[in-house]
N, C-alpha and C positions, 0 to 999 in steps of 0.2 A: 208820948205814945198816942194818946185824944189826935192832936193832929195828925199824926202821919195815916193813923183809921182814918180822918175825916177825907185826908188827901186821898185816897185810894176810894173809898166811896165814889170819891165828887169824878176823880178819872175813870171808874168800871162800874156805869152804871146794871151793865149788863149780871154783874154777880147778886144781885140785888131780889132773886128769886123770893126772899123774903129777908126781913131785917135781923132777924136773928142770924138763917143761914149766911147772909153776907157779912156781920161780924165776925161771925164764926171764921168764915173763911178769910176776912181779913186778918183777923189776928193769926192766925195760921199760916199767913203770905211776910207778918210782921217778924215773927218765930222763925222763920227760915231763913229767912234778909239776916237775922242778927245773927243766925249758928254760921250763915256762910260768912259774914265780917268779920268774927271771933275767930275762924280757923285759918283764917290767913296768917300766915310769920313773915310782918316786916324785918328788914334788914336795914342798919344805919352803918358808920364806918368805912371799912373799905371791903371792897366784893372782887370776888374774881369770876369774870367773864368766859363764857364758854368752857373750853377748857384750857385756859390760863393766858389764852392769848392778849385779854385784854383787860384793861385794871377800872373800877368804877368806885370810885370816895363821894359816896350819898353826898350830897350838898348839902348846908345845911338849910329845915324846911320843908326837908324834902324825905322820902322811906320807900325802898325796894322789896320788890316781889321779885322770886329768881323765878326761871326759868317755867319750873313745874307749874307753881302756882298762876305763874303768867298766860302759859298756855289754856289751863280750866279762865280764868278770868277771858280771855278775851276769845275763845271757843264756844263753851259753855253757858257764861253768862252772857254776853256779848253778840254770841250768833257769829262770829268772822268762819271763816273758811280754815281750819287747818294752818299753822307756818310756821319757821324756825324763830323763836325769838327767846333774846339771851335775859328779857326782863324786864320791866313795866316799873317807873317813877312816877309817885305819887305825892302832889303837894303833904303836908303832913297831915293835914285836918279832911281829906279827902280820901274816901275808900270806893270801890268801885260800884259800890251800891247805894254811894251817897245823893242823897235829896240835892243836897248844894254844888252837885259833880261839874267841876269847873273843864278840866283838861289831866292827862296823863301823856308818859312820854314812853314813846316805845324803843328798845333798843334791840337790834337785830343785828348781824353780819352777813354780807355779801365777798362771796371769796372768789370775785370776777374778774380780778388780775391787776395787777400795780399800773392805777391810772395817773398819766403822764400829764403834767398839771401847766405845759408850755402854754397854754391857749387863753390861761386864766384872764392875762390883761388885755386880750384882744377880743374878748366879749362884749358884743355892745347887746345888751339887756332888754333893753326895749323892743330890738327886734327880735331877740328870742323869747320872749312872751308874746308877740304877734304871732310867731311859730306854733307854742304853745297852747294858746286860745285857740286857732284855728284846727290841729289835731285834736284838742278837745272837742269841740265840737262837731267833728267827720267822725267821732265815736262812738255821740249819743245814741247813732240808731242801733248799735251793737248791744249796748246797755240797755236800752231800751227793750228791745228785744228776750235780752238775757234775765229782764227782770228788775232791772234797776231803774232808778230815776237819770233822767238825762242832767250832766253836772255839767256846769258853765264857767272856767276859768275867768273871773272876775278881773285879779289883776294883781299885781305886786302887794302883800300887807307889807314885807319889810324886802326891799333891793338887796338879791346879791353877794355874797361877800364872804371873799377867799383869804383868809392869813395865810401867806405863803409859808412865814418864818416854824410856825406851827401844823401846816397843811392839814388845817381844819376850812371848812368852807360852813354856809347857814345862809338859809332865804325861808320868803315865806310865802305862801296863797292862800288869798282871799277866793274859794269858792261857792256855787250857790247851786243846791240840790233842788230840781224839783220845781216846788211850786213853793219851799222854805221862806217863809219870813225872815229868818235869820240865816245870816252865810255863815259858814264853816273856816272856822283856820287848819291851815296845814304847812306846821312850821316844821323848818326840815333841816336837819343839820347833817352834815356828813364829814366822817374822818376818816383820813386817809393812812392806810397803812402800805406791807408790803406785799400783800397778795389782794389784798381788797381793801373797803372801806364798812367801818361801824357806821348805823345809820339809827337815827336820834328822830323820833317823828311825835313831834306834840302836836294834838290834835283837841279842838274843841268851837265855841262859838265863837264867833270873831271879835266879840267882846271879849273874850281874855286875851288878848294882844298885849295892852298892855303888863298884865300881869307876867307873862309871860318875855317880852321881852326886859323886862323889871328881870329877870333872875338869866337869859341867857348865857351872860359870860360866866355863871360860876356853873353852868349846866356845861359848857362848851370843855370845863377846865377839870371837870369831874372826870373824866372818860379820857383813857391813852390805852394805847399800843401797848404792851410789854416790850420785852427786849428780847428781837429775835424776829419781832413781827413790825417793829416801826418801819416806816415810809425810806429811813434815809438805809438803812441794812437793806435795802433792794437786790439781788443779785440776778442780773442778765442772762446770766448761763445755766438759773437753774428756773428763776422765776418767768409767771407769764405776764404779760402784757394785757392789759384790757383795749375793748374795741374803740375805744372813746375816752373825750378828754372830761374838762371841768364843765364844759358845753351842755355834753353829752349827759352827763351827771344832775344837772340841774333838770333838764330836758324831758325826763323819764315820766313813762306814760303814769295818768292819775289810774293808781289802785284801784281795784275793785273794794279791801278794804276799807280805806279810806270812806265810802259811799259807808260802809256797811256801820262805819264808826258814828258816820254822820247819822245814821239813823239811828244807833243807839240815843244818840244824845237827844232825842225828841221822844223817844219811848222807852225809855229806860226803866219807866214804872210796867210797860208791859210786859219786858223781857223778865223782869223779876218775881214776878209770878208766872211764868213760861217753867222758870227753873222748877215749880213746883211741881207741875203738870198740869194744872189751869186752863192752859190758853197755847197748848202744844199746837194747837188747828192755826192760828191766829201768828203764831211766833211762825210755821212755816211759811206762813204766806207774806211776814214781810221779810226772808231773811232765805229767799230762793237763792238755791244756792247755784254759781257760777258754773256753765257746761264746761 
């Protein structure tokens, strides 16, 4: 408890109106971090996704947030903008308001039509991150604009890679917000179903790369279709098609959240007293939100 006072001190010298008041107020910043940690309900075993289209078996190491809780965590505490998501994976020893916050992985669904995955071995990679990089960066002045830091697709952390047999795909980017010392990962997984695909997005400093690709194949192997909604039940005559391939999937412009993620993870002590009402002035100003 001494430490985390002392950490909060040494970050907001600004509360420091006098030494009493700013303990006062730290520990009252301390007290609400732990009532919000306490009220979250992890989930382990097996979960059912959205409404039952899709099946999730916690990995083990790992502990779920559904849906509700996900949406307060990454709204709320978080700052993101509003969005559908089916629920947030948590290494085990990590909570969203952890001092040692490594990376979480977000799971959402897009129902943008059964993408046709012919293209997959005629991808050459390199030149679609030259693609990439270069829309990245015809963006910045947009973002920039809107509020954001201008972000730099750095370059492949992990190349590429589709299992056909399974029609899971995962890559990864190494990006650099700003004027960051440290780049961001945005590891990305996508599976493939019959009307769209589940999408798997672990996000944190590019230092947990390793960590992270250390656990991808049982992250990859946690998460399916049910039955009714897999890739190979396809049906032509009822189902749609999407506009693009495996290409196309990879290719997808960098989120706005994703910015919004990367700057939690440098301020995350500020956001946490945001939630209290603190620094309401301070949390709008880094966390404008998208026209």
């Amino acid at each position: 408890m001494k430490q985390k006072i002392i950490l909060l001190l040494l970050f907001f010298p600004i509360l420091a109106y006098s030494q009493t008041d700013s303990l006062s107020m730290d520990l009252a910043a301390l007290a609400k971090m732990d009532s919000i940690e306490q009220s979250l309900k992890y989930q382990h075993g097996t979960v059912q996704l959205g409404d039952g289209f899709a099946s999730l078996v916690v990995p083990e190491g790992y502990k779920f947030l559904d849906a509700a809780q996900s949406t307060y965590v990454l709204t709320n505490l978080w700052g993101n903008p509003p969005s559908d998501v089916l629920g947030l994976l948590f290494p085990e020893n990590i909570s969203p308001l952890s001092e040692n916050f490594t990376y979480a992985v977000e799971i959402s669904y897009s129902e943008e039509g059964f993408i046709k995955d012919k293209d997959a071995k005629k991808i050459k990679y390199d030149e679609l991150l030259e693609q990439m990089q270069k829309e990245s960066l015809e963006a910045n002045p947009d973002r920039v604009k809107a509020g954001y830091e201008p972000v730099e697709l750095v370059g492949w952390a992990s190349t590429p890679f589709y299992d056909e047999s399974s029609k899971k795909l995962h890559w990864a980017k190494e990006l650099k917000f700003g004027e960051a010392e440290m780049n961001t990962l945005n590891y990305n997984i996508r599976i493939l179903g019959r009307k769209g695909y589940l999408n798997l997005n672990a996000i944190g400093d590019i230092t947990v790369l390793p960590e992270v690709k250390k656990d991808i194949s049982k992250i990859l192997t946690s998460v399916n279709f049910n039955k009714g909604y897999t890739y190979e039940e396809f049906n032509p005559k009822l189902d749609k098609v999407a506009a693009y391939g495996i290409g196309g999937l990879i290719a997808g412009k960098v989120l706005a959240k994703v910015g919004l993620f990367a700057v939690f993870l440098k301020f995350w002590k500020i956001i946490a007293l945001a939630v209290i009402g603190g620094f309401a002035a301070f949390r709008k100003k880094i966390f404008k939100k998208e026209e």
